[in-house]
C-alpha positions as CSV (number, residue, x, y, z in Angstrom):
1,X,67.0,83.8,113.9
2,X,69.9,84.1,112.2
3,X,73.2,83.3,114.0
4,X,75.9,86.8,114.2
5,X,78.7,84.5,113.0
6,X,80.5,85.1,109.8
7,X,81.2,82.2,107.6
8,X,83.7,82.3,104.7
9,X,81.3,81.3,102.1
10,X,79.3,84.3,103.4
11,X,82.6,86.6,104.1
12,X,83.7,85.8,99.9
13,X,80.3,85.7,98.6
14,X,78.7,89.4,99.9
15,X,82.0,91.8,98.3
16,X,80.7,95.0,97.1
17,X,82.3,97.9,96.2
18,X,81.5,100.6,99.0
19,X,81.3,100.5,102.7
20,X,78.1,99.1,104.1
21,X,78.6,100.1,108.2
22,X,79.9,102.9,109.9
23,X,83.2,102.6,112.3
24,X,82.6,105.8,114.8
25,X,84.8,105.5,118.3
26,X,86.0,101.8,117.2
27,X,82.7,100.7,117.3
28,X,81.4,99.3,114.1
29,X,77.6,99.6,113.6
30,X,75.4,98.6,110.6
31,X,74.7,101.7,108.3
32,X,71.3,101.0,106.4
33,X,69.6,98.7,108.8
34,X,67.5,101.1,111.2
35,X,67.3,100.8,114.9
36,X,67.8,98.3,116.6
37,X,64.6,97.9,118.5
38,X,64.9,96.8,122.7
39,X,62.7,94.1,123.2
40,X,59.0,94.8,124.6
41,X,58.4,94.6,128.6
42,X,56.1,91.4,129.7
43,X,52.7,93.0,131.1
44,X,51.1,90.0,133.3
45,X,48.8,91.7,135.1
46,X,45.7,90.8,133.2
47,X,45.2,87.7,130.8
48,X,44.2,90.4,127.7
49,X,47.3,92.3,129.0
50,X,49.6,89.2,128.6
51,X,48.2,88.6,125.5
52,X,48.9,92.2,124.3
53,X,52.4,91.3,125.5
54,X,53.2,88.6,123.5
55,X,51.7,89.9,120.6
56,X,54.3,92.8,120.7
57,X,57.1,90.0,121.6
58,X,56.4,88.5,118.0
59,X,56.6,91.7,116.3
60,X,59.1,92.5,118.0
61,X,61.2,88.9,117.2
62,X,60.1,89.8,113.3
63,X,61.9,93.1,113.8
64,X,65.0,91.6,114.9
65,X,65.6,88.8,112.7
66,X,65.4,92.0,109.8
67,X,67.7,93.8,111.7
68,X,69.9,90.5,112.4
69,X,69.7,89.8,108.7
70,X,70.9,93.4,108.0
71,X,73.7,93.2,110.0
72,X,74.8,90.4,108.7
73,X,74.7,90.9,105.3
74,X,76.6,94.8,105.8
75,X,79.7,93.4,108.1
76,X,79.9,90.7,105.5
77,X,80.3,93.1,103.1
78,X,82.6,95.6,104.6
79,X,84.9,92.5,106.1
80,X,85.0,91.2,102.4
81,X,86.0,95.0,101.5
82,X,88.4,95.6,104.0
83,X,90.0,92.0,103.1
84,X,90.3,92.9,99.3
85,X,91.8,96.3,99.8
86,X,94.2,95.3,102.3
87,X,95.4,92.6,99.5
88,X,95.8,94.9,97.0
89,X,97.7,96.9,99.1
90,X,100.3,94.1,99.6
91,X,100.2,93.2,96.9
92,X,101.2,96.6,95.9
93,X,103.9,96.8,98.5
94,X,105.4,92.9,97.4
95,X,105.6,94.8,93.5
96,X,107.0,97.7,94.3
97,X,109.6,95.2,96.7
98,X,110.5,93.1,93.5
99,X,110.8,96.2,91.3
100,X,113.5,97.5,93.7
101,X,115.0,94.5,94.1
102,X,115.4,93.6,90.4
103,X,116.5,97.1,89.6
104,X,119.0,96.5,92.4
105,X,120.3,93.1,90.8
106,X,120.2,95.1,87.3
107,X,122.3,98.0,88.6
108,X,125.0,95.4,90.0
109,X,125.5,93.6,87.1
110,X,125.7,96.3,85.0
111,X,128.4,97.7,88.2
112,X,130.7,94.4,87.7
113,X,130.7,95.0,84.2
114,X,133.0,98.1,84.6
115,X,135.4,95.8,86.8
């Protein structure tokens, strides 16, 4: 099964352009991966019933490593996302800094001129 954890090379790797979960009550949840299915109950009261049991664990674990997969592969994306544009909005605010600032060191030099 694949482990929750995101790596880097995963976290740079999966950017795409539009949100991938959903972030309702500050809980974030994966948007296009289905339900997340609650494992099946163990029936041991009969051998065929125990069997039946099992079979429906397997399925189950299928289901989940999807789902796992899923999730994954969507907070990868939207942490990749949320990293980008909170760059680009430094970035925007260290530009708009300099701008000021040079236009500040312009406006006093062309001030000690007139001295």
């Amino acid at each position: 099964m694949l482990k929750p954890f995101v790596t880097l090379n995963m976290f740079l790797f999966c950017v795409t352009s539009a949100i991938a979960g959903e972030l309702k009550n500050g809980i974030w949840m994966p948007a296009n991966c289905g339900i997340r299915e609650q494992p099946p109950a163990i029936n041991a009261g009969t051998i065929d019933a125990y069997n039946a049991s099992v079979k429906a664990i397997v399925t189950w674990q299928h289901a989940a490593e999807v789902y796992d997969a899923c999730l994954v592969q969507e907070a990868n994306a939207d942490s990749a996302l949320i990293a980008k544009t909170a760059m680009q909005a430094q970035d925007a605010v260290k530009i708009s800094i300099d701008k000021i600032n040079a236009d500040l060191e312009s406006s006093r030099v062309l001030l000690e001129t007139y001295r």
